[in-house]
Biopython code that builds the backbone (N, CA, C, O; Angstrom):
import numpy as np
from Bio.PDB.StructureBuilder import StructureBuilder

atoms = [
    (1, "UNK", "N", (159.139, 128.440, 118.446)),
    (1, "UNK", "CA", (158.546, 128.217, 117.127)),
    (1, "UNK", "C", (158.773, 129.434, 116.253)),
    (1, "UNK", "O", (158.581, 130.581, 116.656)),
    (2, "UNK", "N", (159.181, 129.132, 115.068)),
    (2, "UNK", "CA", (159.173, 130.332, 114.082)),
    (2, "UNK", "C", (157.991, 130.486, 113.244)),
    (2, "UNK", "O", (157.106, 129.722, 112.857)),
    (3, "UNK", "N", (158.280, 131.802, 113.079)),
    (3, "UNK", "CA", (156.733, 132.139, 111.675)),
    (3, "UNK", "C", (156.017, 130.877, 110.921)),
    (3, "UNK", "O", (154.851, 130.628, 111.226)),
    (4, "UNK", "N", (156.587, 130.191, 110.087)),
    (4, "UNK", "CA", (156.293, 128.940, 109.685)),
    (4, "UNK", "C", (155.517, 128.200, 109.662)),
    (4, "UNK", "O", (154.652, 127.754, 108.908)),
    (5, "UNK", "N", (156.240, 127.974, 111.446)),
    (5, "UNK", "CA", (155.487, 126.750, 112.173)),
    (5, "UNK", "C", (154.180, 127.450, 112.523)),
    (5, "UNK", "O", (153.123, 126.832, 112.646)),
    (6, "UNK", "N", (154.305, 128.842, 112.687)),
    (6, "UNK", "CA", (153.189, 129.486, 113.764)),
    (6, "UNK", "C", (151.613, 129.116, 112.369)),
    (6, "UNK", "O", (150.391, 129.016, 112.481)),
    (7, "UNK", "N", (152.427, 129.043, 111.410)),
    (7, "UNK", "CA", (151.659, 129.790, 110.298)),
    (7, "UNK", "C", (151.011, 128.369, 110.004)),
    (7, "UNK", "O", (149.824, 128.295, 110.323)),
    (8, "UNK", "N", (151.586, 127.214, 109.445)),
    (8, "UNK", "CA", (151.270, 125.902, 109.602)),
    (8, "UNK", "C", (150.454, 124.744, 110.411)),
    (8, "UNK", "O", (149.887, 123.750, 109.957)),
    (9, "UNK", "N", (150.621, 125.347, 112.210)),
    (9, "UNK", "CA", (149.905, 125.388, 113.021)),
    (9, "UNK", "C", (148.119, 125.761, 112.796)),
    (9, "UNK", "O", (147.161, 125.007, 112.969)),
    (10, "UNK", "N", (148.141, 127.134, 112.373)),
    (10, "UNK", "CA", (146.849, 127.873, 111.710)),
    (10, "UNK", "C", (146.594, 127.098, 111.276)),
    (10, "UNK", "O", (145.800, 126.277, 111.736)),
    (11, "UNK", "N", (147.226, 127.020, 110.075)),
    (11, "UNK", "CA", (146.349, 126.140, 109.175)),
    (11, "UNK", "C", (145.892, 124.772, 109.312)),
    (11, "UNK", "O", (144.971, 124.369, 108.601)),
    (12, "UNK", "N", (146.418, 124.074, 110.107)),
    (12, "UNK", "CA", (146.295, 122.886, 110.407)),
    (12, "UNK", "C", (144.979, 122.776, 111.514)),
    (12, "UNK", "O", (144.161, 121.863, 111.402)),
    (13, "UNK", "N", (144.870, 123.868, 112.647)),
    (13, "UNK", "CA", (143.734, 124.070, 112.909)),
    (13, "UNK", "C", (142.249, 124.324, 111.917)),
    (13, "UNK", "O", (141.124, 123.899, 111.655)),
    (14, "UNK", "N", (143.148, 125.237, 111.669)),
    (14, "UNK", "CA", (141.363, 125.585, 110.533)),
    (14, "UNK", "C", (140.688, 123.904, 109.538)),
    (14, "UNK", "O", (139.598, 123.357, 109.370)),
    (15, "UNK", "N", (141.815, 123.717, 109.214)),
    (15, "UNK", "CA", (141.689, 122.314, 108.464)),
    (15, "UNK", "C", (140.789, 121.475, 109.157)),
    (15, "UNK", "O", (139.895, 120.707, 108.803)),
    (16, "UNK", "N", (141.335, 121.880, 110.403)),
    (16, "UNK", "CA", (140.615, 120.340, 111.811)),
    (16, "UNK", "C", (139.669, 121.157, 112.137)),
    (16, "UNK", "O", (139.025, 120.636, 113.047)),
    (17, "UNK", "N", (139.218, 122.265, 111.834)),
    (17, "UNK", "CA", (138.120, 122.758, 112.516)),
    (17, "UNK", "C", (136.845, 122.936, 111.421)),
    (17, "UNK", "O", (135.676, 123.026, 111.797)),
    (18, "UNK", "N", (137.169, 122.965, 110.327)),
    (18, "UNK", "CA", (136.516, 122.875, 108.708)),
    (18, "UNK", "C", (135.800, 120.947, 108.482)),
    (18, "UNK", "O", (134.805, 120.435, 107.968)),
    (19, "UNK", "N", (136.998, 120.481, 109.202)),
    (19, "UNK", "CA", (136.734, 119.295, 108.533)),
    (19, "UNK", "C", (135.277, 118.640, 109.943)),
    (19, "UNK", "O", (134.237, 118.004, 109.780)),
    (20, "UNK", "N", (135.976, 119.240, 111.252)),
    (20, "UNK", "CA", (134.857, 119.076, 112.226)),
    (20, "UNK", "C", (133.494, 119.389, 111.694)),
    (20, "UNK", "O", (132.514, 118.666, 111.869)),
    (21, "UNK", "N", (133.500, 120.360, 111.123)),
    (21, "UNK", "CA", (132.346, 121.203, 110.453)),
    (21, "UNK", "C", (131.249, 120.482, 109.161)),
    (21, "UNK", "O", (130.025, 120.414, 109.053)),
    (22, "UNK", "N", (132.611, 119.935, 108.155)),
    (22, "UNK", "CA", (131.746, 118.982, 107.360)),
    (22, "UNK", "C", (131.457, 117.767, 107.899)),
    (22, "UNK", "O", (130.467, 117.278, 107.354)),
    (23, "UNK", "N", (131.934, 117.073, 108.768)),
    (23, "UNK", "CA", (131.333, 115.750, 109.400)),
    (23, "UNK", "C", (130.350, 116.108, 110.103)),
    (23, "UNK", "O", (129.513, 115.205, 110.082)),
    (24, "UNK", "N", (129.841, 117.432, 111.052)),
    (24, "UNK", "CA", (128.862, 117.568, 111.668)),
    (24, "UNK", "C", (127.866, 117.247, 110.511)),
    (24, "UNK", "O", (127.105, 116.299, 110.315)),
    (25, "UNK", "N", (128.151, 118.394, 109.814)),
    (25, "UNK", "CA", (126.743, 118.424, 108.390)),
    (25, "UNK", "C", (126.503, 117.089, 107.816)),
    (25, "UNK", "O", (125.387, 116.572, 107.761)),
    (26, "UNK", "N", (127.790, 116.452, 107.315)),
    (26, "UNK", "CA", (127.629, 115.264, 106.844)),
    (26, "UNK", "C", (126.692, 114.216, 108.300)),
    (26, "UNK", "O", (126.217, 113.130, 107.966)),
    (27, "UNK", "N", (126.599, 114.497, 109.194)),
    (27, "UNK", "CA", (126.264, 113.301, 110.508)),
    (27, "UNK", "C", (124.532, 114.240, 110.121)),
    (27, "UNK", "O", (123.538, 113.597, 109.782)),
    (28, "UNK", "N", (124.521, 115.695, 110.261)),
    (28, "UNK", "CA", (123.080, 116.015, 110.138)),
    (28, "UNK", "C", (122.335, 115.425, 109.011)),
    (28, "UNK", "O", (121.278, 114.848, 109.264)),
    (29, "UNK", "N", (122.799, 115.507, 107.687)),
    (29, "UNK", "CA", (122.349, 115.066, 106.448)),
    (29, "UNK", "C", (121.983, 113.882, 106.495)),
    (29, "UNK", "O", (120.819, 113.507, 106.352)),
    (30, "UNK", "N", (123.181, 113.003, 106.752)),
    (30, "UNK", "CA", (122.685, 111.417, 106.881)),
    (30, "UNK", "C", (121.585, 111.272, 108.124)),
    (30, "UNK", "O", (120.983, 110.198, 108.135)),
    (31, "UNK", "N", (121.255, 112.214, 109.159)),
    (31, "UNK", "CA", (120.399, 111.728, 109.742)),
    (31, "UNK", "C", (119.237, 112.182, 109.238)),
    (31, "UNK", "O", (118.203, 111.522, 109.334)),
    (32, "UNK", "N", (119.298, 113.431, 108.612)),
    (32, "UNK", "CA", (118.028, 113.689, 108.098)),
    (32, "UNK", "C", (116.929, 112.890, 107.094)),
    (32, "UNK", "O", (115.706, 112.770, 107.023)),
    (33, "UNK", "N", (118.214, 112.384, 106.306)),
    (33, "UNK", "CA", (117.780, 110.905, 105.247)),
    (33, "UNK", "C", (117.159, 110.243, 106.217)),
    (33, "UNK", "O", (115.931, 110.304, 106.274)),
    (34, "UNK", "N", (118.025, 109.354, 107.324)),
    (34, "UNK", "CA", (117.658, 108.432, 107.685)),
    (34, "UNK", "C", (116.464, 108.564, 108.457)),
    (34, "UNK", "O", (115.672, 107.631, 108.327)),
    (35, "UNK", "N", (116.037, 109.767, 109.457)),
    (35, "UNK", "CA", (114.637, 110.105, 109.734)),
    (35, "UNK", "C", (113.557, 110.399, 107.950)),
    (35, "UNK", "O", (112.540, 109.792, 107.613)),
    (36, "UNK", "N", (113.985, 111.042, 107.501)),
    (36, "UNK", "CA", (112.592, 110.741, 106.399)),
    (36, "UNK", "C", (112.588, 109.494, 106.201)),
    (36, "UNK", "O", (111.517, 109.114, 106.674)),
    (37, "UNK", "N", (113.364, 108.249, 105.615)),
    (37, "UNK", "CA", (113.120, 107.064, 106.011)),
    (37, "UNK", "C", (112.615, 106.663, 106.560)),
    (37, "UNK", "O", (111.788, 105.928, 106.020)),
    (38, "UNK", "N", (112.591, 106.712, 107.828)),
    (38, "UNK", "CA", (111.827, 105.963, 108.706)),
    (38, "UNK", "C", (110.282, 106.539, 108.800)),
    (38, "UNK", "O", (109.439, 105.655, 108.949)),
    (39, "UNK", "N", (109.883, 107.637, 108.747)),
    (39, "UNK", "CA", (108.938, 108.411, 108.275)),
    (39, "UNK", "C", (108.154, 108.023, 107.277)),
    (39, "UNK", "O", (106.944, 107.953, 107.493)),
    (40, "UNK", "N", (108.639, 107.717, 106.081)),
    (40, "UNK", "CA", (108.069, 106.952, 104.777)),
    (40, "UNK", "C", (107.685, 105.385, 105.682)),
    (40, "UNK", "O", (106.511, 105.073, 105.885)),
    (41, "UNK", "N", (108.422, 104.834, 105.983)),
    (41, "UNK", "CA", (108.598, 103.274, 106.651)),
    (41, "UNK", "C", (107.080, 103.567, 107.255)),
    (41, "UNK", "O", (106.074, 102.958, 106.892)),
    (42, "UNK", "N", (107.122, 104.790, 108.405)),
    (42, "UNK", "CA", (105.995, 103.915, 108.936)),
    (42, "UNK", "C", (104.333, 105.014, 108.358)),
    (42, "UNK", "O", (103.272, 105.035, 108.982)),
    (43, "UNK", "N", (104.529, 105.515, 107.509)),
    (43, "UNK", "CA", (103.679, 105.993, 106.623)),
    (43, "UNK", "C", (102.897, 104.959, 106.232)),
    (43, "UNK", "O", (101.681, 104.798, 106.341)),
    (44, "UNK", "N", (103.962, 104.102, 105.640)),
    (44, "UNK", "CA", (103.502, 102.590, 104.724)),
    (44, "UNK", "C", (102.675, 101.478, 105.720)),
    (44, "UNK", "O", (101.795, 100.636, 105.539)),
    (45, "UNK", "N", (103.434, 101.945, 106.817)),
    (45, "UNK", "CA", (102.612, 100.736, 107.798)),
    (45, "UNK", "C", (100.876, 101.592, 107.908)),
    (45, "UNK", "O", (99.737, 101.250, 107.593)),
    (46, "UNK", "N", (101.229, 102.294, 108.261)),
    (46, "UNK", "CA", (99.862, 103.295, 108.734)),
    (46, "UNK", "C", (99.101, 103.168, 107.536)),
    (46, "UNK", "O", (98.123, 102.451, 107.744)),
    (47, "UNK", "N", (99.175, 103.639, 106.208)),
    (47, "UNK", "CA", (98.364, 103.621, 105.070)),
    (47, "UNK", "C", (98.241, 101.846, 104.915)),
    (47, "UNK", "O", (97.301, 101.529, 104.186)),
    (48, "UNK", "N", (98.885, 100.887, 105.375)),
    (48, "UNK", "CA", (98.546, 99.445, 104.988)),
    (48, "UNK", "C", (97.686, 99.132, 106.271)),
    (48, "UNK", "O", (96.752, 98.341, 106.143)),
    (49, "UNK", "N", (97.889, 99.589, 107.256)),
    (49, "UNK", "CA", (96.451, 98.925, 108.706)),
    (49, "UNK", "C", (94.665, 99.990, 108.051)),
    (49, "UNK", "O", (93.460, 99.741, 108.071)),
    (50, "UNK", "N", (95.419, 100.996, 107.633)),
    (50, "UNK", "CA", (94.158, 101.708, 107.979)),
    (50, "UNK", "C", (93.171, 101.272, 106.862)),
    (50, "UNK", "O", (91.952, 101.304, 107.033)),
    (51, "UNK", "N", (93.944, 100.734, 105.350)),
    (51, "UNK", "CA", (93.176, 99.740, 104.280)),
    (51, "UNK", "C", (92.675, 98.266, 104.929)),
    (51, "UNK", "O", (91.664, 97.606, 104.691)),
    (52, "UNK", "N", (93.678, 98.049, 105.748)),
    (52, "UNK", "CA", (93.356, 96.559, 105.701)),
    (52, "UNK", "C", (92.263, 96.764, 107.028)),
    (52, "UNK", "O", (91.514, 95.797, 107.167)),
    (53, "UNK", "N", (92.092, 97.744, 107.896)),
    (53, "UNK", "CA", (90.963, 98.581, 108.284)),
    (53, "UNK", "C", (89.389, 98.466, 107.766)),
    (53, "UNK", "O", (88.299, 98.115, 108.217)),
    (54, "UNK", "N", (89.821, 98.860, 106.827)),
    (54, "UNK", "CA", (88.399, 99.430, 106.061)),
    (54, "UNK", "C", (88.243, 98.192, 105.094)),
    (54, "UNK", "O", (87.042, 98.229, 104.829)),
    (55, "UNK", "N", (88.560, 97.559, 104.697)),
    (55, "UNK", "CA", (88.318, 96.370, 104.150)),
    (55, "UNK", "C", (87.810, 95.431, 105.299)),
    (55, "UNK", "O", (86.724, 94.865, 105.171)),
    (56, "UNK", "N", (88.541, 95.267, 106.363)),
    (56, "UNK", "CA", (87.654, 94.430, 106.817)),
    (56, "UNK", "C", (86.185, 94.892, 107.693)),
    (56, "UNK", "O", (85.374, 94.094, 108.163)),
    (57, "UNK", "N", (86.116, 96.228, 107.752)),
    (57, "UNK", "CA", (84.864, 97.019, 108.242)),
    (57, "UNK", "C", (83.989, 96.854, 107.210)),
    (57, "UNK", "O", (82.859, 96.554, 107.594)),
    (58, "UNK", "N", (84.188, 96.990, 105.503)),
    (58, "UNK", "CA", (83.516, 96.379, 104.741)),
    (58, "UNK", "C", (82.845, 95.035, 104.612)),
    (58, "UNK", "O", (81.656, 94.876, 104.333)),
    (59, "UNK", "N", (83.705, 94.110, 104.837)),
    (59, "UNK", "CA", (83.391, 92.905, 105.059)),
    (59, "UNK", "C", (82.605, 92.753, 105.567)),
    (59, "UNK", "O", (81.593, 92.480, 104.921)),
    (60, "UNK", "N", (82.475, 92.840, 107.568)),
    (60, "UNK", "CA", (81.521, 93.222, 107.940)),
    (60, "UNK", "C", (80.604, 94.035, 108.205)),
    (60, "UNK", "O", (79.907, 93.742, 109.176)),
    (61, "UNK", "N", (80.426, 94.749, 107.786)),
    (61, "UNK", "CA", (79.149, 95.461, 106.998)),
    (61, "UNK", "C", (78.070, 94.760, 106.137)),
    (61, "UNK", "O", (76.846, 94.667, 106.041)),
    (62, "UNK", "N", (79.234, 94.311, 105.556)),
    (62, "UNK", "CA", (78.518, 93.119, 104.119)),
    (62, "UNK", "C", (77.985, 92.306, 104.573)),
    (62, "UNK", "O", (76.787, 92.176, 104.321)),
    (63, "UNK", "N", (78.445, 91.682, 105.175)),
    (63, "UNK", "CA", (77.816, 90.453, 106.061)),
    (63, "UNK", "C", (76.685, 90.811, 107.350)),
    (63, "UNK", "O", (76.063, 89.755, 107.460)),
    (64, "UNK", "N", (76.454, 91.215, 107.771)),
    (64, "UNK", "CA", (75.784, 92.088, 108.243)),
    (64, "UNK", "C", (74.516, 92.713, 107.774)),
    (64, "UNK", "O", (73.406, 92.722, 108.307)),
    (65, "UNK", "N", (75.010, 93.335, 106.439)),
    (65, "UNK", "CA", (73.636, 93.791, 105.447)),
    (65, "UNK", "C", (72.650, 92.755, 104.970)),
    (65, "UNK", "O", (71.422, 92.685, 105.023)),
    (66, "UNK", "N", (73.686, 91.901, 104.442)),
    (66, "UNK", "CA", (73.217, 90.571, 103.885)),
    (66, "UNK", "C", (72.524, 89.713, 105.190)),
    (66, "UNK", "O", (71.633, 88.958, 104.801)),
    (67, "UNK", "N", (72.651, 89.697, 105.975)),
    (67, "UNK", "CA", (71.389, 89.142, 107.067)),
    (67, "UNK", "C", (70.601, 89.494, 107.190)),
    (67, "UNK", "O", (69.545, 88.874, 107.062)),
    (68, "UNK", "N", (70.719, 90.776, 107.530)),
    (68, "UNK", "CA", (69.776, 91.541, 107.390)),
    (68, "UNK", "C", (68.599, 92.104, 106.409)),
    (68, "UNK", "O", (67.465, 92.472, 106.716)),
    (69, "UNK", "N", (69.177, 92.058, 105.241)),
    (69, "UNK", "CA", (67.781, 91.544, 104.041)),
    (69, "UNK", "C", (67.339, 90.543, 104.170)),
    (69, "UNK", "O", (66.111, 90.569, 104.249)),
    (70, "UNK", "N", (67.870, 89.417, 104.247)),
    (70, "UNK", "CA", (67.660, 88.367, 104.272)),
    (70, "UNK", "C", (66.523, 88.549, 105.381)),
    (70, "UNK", "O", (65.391, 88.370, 104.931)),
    (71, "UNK", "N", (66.577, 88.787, 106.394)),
    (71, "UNK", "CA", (65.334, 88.844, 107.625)),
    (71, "UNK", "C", (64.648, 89.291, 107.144)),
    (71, "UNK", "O", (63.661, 88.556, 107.128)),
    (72, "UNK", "N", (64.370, 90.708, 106.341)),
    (72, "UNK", "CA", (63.421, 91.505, 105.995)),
    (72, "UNK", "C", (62.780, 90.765, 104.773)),
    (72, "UNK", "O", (61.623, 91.117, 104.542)),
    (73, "UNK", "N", (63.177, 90.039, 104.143)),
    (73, "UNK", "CA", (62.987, 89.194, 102.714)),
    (73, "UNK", "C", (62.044, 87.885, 103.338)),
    (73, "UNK", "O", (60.891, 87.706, 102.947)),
    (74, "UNK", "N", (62.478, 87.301, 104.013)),
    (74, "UNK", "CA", (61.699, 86.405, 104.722)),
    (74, "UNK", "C", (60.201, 86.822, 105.229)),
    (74, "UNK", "O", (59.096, 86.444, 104.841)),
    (75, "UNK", "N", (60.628, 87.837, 106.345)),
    (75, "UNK", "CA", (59.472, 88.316, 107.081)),
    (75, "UNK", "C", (58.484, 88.531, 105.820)),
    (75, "UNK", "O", (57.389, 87.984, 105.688)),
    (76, "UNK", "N", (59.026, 89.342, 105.013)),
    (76, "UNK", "CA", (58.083, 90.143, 103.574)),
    (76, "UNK", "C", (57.202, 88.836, 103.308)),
    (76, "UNK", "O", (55.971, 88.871, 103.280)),
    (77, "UNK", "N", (58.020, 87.588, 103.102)),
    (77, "UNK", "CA", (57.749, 86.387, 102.420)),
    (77, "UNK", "C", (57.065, 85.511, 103.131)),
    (77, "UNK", "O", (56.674, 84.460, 102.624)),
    (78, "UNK", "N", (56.684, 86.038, 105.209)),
    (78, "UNK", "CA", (56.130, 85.106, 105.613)),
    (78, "UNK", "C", (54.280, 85.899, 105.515)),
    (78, "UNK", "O", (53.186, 85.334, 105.532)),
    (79, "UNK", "N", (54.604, 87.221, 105.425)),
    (79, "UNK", "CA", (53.561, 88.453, 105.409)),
    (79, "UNK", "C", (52.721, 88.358, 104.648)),
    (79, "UNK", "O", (51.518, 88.479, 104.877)),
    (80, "UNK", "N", (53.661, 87.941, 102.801)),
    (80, "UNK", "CA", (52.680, 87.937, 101.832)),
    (80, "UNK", "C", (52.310, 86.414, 102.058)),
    (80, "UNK", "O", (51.541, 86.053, 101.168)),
    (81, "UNK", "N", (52.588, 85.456, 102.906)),
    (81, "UNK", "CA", (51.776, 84.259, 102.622)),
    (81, "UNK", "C", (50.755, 84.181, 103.671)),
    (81, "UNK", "O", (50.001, 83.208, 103.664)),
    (82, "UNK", "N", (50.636, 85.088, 104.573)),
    (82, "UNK", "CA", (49.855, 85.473, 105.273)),
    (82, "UNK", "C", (48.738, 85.920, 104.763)),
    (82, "UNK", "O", (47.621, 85.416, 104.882)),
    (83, "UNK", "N", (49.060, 86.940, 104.150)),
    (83, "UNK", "CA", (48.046, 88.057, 103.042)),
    (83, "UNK", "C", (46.944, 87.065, 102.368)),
    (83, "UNK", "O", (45.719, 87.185, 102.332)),
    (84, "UNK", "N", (47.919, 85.885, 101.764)),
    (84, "UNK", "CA", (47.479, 84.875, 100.710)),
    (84, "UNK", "C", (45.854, 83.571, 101.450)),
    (84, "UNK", "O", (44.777, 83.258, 100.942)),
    (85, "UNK", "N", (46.369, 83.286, 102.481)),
    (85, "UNK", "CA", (45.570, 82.707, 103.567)),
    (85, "UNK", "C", (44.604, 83.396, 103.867)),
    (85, "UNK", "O", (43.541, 82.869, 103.536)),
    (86, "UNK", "N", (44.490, 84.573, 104.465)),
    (86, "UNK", "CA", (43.229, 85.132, 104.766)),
    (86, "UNK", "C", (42.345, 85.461, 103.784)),
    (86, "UNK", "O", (41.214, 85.814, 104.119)),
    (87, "UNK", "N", (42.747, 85.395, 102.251)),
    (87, "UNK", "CA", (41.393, 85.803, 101.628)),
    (87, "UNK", "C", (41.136, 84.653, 100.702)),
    (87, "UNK", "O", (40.355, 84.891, 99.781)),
    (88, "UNK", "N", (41.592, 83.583, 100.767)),
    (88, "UNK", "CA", (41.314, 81.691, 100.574)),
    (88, "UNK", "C", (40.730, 81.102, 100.966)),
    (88, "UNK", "O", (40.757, 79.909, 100.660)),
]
sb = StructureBuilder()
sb.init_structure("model")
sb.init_model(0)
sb.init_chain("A")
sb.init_seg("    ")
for serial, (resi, resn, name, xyz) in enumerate(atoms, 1):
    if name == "N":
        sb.init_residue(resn, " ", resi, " ")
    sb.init_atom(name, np.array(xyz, "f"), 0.0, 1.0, " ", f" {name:<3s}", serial, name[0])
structure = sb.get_structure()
């Protein structure tokens, strides 16, 4: 081989060894996207169970409360007709 080739050779390495270099980065980058992606993805799931969570812990709560006056509203209502009887 003469100078040339020797010299052409070089370069043809570095080329293949540059270009190895930007496809690594380029393979890191796109994965880095594609993990925050998926990251956001299941963000969205997590922030949508933990509402649809608490909404339905509300619910029942609500329902729940609401019997529960309701007992105490009654009782009140069987108490004062109690009250009403003994001095009649």
């Amino acid at each position: 081989m003469d100078t040339v080739d020797l010299e052409l050779d070089r370069i043809i390495s570095r080329r293949a060894s540059a270009d190895l270099a930007e496809d690594a980065d380029t393979k890191e980058e796109l994965w880095k996207a594609s993990e925050r992606a998926y990251n956001a993805t299941k963000e969205e799931e997590h922030r949508a169970a933990w509402c649809e969570y608490h909404q339905g812990q509300a619910e029942r709560l609500r329902a729940n409360l609401e019997a529960l006056i309701a007992s105490h509203e009654a009782r009140a209502q069987e108490l004062g007709n109690l009250k009403g009887d003994n001095h009649g």
